[in-house]
PDB file of N, CA, C and O in Angstrom:
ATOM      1  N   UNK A   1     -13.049  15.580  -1.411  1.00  0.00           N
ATOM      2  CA  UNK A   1     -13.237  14.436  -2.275  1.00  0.00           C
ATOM      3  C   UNK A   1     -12.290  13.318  -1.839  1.00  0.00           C
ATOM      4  O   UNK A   1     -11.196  13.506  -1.307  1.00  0.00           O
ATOM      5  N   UNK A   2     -12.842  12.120  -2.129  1.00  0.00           N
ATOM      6  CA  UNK A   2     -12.121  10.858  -1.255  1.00  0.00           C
ATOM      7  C   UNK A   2     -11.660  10.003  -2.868  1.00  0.00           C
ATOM      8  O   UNK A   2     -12.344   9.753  -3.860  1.00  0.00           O
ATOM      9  N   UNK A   3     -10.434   9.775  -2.600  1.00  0.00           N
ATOM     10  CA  UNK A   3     -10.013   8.954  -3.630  1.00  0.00           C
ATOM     11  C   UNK A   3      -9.488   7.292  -3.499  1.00  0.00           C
ATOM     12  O   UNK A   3      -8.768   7.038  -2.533  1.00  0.00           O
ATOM     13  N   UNK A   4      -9.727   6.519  -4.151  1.00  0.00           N
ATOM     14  CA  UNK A   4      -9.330   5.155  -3.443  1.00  0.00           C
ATOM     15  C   UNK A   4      -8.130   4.700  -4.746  1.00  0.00           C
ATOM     16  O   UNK A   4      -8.098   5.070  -5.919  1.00  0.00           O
ATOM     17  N   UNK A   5      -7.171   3.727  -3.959  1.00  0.00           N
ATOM     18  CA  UNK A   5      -5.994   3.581  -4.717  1.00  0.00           C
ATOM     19  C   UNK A   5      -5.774   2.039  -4.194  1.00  0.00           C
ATOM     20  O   UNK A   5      -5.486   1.595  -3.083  1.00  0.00           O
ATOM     21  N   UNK A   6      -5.955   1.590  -5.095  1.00  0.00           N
ATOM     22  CA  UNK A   6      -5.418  -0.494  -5.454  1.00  0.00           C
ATOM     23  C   UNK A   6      -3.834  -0.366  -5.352  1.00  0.00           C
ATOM     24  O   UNK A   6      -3.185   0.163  -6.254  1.00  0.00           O
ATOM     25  N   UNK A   7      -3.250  -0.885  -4.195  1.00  0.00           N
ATOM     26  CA  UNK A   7      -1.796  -0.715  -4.147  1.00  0.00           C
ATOM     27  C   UNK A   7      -1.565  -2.145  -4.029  1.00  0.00           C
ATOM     28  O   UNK A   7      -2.314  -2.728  -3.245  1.00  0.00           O
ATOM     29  N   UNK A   8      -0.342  -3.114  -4.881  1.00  0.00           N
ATOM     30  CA  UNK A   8      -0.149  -4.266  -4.892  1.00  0.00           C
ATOM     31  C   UNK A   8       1.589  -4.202  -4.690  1.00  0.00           C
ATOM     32  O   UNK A   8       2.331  -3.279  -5.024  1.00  0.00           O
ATOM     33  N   UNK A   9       1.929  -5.405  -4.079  1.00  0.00           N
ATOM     34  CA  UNK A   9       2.952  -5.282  -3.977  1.00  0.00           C
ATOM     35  C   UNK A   9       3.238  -6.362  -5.003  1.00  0.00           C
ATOM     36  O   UNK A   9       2.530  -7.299  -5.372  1.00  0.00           O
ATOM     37  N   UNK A  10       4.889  -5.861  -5.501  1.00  0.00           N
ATOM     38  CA  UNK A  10       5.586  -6.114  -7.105  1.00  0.00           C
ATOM     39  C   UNK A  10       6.710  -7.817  -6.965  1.00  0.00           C
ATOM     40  O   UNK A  10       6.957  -8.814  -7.644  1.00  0.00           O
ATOM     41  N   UNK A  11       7.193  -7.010  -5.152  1.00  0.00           N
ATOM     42  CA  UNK A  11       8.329  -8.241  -4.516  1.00  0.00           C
ATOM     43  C   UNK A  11       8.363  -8.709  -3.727  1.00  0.00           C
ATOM     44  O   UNK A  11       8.474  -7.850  -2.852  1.00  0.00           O
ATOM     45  N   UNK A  12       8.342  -9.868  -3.190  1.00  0.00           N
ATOM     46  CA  UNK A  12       8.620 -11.006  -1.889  1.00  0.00           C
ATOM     47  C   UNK A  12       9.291  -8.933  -1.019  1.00  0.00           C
ATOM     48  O   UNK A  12       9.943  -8.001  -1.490  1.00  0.00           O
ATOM     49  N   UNK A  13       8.786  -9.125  -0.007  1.00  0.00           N
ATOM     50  CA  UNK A  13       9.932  -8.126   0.785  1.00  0.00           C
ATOM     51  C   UNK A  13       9.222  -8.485   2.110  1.00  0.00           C
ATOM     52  O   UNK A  13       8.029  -8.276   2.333  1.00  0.00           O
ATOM     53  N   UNK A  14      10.332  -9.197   3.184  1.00  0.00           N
ATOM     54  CA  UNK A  14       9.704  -9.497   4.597  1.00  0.00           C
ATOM     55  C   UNK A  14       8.686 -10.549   4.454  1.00  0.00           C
ATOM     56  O   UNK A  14       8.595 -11.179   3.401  1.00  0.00           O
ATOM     57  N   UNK A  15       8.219 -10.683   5.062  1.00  0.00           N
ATOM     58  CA  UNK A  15       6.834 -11.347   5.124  1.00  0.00           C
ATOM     59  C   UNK A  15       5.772 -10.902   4.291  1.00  0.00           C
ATOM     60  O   UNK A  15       4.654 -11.336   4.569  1.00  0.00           O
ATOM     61  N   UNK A  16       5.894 -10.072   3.261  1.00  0.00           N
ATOM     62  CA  UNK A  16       4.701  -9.471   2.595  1.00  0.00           C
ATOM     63  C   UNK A  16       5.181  -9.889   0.876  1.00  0.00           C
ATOM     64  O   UNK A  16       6.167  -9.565   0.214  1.00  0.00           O
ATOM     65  N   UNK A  17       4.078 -10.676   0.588  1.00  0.00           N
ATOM     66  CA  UNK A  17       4.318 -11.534  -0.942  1.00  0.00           C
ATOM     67  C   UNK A  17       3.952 -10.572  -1.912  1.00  0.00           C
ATOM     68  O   UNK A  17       3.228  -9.576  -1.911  1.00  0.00           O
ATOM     69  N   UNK A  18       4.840 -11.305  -2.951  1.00  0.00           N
ATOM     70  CA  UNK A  18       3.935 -10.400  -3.989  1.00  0.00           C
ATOM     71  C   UNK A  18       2.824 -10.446  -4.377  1.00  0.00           C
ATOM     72  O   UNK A  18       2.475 -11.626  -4.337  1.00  0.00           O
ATOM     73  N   UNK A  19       1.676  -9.534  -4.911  1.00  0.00           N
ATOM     74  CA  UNK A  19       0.752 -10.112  -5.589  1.00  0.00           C
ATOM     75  C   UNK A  19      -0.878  -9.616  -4.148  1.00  0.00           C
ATOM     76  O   UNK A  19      -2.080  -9.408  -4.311  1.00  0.00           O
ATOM     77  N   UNK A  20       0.158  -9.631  -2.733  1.00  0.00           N
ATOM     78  CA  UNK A  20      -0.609  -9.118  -1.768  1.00  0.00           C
ATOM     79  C   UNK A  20      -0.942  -7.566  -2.033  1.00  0.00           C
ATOM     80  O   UNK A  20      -0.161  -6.633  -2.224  1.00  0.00           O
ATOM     81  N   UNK A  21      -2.636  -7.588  -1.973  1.00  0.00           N
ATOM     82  CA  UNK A  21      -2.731  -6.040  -2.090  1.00  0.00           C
ATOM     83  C   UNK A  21      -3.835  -5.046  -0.925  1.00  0.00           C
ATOM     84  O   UNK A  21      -4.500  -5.639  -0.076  1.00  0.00           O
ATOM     85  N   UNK A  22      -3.875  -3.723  -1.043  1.00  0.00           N
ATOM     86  CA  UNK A  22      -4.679  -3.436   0.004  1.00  0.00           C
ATOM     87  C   UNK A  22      -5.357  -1.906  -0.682  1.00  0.00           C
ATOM     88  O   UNK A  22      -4.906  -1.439  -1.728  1.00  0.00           O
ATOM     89  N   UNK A  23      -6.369  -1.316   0.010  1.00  0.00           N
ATOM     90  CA  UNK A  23      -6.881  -0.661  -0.621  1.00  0.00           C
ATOM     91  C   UNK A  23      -7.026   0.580   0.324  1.00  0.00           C
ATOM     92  O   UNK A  23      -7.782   0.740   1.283  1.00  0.00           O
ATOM     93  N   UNK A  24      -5.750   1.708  -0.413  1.00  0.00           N
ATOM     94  CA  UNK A  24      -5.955   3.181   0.900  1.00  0.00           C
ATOM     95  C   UNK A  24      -7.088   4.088  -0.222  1.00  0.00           C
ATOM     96  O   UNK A  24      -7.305   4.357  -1.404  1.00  0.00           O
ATOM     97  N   UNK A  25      -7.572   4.289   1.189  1.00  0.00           N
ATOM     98  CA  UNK A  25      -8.530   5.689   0.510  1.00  0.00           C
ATOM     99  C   UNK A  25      -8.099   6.734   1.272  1.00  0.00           C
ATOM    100  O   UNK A  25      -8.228   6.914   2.483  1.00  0.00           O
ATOM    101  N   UNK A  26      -7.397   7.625   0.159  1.00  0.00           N
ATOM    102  CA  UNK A  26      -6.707   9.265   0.397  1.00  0.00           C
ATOM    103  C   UNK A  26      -8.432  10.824   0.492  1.00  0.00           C
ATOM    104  O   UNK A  26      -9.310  10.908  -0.367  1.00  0.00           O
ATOM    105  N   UNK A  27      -8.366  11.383   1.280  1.00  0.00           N
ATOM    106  CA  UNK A  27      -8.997  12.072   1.121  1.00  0.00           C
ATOM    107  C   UNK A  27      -8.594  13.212   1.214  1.00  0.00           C
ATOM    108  O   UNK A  27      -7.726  13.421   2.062  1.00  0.00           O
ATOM    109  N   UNK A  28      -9.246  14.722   0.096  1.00  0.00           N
ATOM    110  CA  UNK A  28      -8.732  15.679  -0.335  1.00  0.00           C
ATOM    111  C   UNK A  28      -7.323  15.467  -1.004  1.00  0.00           C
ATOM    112  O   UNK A  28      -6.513  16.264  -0.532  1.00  0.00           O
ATOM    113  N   UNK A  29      -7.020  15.003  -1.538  1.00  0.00           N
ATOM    114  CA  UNK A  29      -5.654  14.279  -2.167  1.00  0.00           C
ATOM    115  C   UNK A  29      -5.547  13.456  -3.431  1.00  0.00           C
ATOM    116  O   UNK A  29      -6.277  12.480  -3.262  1.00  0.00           O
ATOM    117  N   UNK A  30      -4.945  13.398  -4.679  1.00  0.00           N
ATOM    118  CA  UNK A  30      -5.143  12.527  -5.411  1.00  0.00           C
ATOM    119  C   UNK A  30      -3.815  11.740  -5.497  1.00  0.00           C
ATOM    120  O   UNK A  30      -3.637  10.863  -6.342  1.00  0.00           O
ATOM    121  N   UNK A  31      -2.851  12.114  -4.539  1.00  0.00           N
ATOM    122  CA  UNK A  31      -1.621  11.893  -4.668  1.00  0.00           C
ATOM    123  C   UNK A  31      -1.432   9.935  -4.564  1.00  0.00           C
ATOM    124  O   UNK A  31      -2.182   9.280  -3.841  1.00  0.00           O
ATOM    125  N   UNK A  32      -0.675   9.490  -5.144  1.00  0.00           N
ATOM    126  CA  UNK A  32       0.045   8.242  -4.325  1.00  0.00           C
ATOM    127  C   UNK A  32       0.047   8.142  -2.972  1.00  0.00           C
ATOM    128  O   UNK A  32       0.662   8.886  -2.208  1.00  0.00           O
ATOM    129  N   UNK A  33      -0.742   7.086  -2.633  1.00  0.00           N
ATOM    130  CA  UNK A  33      -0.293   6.648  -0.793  1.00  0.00           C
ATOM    131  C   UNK A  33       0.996   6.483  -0.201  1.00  0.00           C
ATOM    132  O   UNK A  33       1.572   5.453  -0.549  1.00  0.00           O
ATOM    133  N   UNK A  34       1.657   7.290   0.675  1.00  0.00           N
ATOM    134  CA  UNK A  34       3.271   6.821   1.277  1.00  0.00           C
ATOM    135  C   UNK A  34       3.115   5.950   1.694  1.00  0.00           C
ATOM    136  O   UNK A  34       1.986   5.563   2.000  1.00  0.00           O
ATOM    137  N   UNK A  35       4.078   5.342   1.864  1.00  0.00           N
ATOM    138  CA  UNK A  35       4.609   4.183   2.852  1.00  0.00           C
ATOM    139  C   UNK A  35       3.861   4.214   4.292  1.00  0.00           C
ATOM    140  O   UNK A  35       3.317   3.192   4.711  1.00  0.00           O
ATOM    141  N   UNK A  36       3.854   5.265   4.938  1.00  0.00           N
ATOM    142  CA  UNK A  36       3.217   4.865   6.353  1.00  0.00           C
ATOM    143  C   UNK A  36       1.707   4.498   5.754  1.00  0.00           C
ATOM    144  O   UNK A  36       1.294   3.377   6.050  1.00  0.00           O
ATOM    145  N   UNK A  37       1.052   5.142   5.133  1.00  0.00           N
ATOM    146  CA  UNK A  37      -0.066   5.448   4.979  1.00  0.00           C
ATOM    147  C   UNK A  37      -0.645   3.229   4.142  1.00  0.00           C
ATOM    148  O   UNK A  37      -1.603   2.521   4.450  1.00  0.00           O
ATOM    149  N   UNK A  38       0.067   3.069   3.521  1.00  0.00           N
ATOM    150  CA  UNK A  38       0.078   2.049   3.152  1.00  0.00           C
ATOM    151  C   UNK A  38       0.515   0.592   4.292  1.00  0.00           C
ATOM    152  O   UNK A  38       0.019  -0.533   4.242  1.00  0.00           O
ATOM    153  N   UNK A  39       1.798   1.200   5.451  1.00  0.00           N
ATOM    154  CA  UNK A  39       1.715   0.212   6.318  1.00  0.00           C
ATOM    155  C   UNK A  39       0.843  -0.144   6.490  1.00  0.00           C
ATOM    156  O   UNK A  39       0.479  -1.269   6.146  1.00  0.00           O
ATOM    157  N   UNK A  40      -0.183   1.103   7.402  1.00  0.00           N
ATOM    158  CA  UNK A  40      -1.254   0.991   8.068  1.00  0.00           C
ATOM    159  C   UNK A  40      -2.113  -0.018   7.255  1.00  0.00           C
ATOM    160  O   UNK A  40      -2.576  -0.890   7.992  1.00  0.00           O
ATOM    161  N   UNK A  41      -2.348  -0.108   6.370  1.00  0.00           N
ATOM    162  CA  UNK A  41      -3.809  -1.040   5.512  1.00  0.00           C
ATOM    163  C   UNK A  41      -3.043  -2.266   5.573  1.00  0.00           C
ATOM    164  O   UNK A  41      -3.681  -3.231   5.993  1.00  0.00           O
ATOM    165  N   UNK A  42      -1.820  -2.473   5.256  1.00  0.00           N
ATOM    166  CA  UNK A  42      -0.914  -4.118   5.334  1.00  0.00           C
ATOM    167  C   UNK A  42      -1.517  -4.436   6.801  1.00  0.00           C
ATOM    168  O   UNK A  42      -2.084  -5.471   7.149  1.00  0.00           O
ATOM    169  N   UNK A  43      -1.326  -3.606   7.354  1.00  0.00           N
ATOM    170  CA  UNK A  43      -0.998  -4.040   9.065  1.00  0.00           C
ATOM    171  C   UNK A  43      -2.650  -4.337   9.151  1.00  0.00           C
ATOM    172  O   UNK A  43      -2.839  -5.547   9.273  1.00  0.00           O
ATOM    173  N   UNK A  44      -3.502  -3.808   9.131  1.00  0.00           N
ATOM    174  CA  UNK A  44      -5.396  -4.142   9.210  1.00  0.00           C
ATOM    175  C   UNK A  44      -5.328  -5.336   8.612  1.00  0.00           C
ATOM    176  O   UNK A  44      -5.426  -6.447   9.133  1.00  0.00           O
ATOM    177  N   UNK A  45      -5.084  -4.935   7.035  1.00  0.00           N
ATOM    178  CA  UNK A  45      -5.326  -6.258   6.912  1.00  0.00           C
ATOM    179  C   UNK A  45      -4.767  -7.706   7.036  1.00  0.00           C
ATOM    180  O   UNK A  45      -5.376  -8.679   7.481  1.00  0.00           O
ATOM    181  N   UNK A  46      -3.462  -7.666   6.547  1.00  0.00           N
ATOM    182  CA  UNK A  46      -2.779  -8.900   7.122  1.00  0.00           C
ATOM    183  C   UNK A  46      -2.071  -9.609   8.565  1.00  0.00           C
ATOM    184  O   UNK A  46      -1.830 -10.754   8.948  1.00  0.00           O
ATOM    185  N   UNK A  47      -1.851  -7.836   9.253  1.00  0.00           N
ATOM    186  CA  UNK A  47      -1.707  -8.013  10.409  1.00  0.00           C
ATOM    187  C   UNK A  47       0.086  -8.327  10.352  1.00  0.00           C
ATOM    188  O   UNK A  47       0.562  -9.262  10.996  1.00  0.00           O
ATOM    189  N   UNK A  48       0.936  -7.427   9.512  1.00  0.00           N
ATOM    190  CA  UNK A  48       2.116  -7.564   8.924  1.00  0.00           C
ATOM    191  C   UNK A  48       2.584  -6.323   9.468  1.00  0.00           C
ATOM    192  O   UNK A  48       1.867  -5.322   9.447  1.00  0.00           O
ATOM    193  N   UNK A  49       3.741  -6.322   9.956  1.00  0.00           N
ATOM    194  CA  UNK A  49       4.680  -4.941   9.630  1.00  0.00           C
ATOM    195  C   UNK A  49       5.457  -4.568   8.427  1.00  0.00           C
ATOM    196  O   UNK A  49       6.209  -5.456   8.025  1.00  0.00           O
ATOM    197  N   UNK A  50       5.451  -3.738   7.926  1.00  0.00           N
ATOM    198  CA  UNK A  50       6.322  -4.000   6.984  1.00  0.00           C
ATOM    199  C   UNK A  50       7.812  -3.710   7.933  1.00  0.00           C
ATOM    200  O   UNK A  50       7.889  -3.327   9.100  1.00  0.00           O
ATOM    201  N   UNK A  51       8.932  -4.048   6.958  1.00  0.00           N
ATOM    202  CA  UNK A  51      10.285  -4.151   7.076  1.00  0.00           C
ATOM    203  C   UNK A  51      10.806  -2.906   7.163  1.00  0.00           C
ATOM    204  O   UNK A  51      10.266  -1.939   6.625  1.00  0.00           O
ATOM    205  N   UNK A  52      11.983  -2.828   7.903  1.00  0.00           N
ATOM    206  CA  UNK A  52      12.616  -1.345   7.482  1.00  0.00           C
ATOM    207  C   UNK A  52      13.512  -1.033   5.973  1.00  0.00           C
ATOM    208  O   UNK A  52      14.208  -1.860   5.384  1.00  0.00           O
ATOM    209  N   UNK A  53      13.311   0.135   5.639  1.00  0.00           N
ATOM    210  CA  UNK A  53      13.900   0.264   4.390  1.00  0.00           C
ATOM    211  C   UNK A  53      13.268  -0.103   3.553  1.00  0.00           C
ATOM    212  O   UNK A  53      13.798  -0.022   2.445  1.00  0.00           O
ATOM    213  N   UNK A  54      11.751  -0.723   3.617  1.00  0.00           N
ATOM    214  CA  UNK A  54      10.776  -0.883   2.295  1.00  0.00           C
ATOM    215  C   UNK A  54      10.310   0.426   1.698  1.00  0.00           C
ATOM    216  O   UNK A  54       9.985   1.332   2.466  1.00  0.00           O
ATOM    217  N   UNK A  55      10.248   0.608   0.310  1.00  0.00           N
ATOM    218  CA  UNK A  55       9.884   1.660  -0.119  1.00  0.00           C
ATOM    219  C   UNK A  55       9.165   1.394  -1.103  1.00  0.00           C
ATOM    220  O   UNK A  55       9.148   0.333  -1.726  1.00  0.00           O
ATOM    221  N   UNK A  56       8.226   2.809  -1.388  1.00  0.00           N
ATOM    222  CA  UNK A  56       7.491   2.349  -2.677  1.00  0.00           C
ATOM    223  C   UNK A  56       7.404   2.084  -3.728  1.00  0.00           C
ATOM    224  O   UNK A  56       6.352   2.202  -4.356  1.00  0.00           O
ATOM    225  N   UNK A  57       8.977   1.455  -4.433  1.00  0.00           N
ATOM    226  CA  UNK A  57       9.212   0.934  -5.385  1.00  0.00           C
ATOM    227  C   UNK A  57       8.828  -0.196  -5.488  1.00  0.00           C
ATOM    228  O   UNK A  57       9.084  -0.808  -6.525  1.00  0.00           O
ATOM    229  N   UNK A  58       8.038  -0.861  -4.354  1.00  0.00           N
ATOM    230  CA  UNK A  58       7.957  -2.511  -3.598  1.00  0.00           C
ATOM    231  C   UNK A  58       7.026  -2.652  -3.947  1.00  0.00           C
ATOM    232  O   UNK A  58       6.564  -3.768  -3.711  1.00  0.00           O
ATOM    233  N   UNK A  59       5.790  -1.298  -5.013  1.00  0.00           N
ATOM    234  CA  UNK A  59       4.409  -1.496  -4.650  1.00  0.00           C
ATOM    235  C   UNK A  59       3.929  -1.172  -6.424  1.00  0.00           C
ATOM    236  O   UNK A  59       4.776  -0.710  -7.188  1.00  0.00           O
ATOM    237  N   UNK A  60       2.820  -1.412  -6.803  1.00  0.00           N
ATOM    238  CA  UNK A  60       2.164  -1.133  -7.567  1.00  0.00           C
ATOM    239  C   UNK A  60       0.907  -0.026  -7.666  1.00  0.00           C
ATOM    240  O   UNK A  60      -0.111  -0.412  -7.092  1.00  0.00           O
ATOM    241  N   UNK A  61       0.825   1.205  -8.264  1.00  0.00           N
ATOM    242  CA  UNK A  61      -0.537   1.849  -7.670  1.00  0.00           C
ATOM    243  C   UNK A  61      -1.849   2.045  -8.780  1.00  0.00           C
ATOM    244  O   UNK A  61      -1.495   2.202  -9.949  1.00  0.00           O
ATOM    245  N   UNK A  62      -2.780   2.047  -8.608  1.00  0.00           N
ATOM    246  CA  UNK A  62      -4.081   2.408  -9.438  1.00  0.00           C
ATOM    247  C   UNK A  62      -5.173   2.461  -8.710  1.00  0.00           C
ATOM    248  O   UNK A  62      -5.803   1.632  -8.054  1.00  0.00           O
ATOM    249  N   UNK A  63      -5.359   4.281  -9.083  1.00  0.00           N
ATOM    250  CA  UNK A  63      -6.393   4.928  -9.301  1.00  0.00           C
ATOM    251  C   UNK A  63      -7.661   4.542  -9.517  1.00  0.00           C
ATOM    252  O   UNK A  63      -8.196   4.737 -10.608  1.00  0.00           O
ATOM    253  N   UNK A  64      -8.483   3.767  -8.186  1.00  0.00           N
ATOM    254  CA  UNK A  64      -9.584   3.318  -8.728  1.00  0.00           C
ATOM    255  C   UNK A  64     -11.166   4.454  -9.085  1.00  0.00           C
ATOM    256  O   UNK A  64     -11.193   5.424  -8.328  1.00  0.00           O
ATOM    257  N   UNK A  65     -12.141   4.399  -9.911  1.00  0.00           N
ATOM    258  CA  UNK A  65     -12.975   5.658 -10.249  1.00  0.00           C
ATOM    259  C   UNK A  65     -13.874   5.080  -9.822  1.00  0.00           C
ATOM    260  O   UNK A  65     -14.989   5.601  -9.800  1.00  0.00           O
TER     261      UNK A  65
END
């Protein structure tokens, strides 16, 4: 089963604003997206690295059905 998760970010951190968001889809998993797993969709879509030492306190998550 494939789950999709609305992750927004909360703070200015690096080049990545707040309010910017991206959309991981976890499969077999209902867990929260990590950090790498979330680079990756910043990086597709905005074409951003994130910073070192960003963590997922930086982010917002929901469970989309």
């Amino acid at each position: 089963m494939s789950y999709l998760w609305k992750v927004s970010c909360v703070n200015t951190t690096g080049k990545l604003a707040k309010g910017m968001e991206v959309e991981v889809v976890k499969n077999g998993s209902n867990s929260k997206p990590n950090i790498k797993e979330i680079a990756v969709e910043i990086k597709k879509k905005y074409g951003i690295d994130l910073i070192n030492g960003c963590s997922l306190s930086n982010f917002s998550f929901e469970l989309k059905k």
